[in-house]
C-alpha positions in Angstrom: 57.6 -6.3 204.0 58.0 -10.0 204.9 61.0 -12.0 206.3 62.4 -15.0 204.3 65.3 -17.7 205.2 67.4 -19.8 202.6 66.0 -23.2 203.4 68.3 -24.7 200.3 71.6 -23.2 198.5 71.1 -21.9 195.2 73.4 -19.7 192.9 74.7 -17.1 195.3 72.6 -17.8 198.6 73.3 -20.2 200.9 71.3 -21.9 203.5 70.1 -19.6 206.3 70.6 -16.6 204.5 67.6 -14.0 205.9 66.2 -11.1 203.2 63.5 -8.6 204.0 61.2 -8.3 200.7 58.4 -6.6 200.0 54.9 -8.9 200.0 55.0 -9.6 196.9 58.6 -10.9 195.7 58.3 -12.8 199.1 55.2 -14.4 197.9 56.6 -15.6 194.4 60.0 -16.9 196.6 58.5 -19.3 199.2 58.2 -22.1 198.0 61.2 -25.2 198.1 64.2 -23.3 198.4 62.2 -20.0 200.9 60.6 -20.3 203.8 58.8 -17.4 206.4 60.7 -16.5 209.5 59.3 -14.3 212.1 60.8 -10.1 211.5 62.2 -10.4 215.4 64.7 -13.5 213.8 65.7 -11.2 211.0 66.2 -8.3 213.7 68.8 -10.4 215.4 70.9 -11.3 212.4 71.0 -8.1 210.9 71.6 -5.8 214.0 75.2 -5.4 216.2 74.5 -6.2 220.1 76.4 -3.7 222.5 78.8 -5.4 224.2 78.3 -6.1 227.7 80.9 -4.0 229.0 80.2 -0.5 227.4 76.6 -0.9 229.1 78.4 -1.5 232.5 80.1 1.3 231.8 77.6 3.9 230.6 75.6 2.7 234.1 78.4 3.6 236.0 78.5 6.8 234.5 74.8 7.4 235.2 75.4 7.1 239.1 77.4 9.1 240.1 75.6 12.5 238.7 74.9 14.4 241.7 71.5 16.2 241.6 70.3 19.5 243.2 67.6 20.9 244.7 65.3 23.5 243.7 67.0 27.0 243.3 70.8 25.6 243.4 72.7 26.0 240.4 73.9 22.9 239.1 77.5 22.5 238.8 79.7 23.9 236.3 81.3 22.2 233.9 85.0 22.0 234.2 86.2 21.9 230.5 84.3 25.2 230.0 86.2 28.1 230.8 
């Protein structure tokens, strides 16, 4: 699988459009209108980022989980009845 980027617009593409294709349809693209871009470029376009806040959050979570020693039970949850 190879990584290409719209380098010129053509019937439905525009420039900077990204595709993953296998080898060999990549191969017959490239050319003056295709060009190579690295997978970790494609990666970025086509992948959601977490926002910054939810991974505060989820840290802050993480803290304050109390741990136990050997041989204590762990607490209970409350929910659970």
């Amino acid at each position: 699988m190879k990584c290409i980027k719209a380098i010129r617009p053509s019937k439905g593409v525009e420039v900077g459009d990204i595709k993953r294709v296998d080898d060999k349809t990549a191969y017959n693209m490239v050319g003056s209108s295709w060009a190579y871009i690295p997978k970790s470029e494609w990666k970025l376009a086509t992948r959601k980022s977490k926002n910054t806040e939810e991974v505060k959050e989820e840290t802050v979570e993480q803290t304050e989980k109390k741990s136990y020693k050997k041989g204590q039970k762990p607490e209970t949850n409350k929910n659970k009845k």
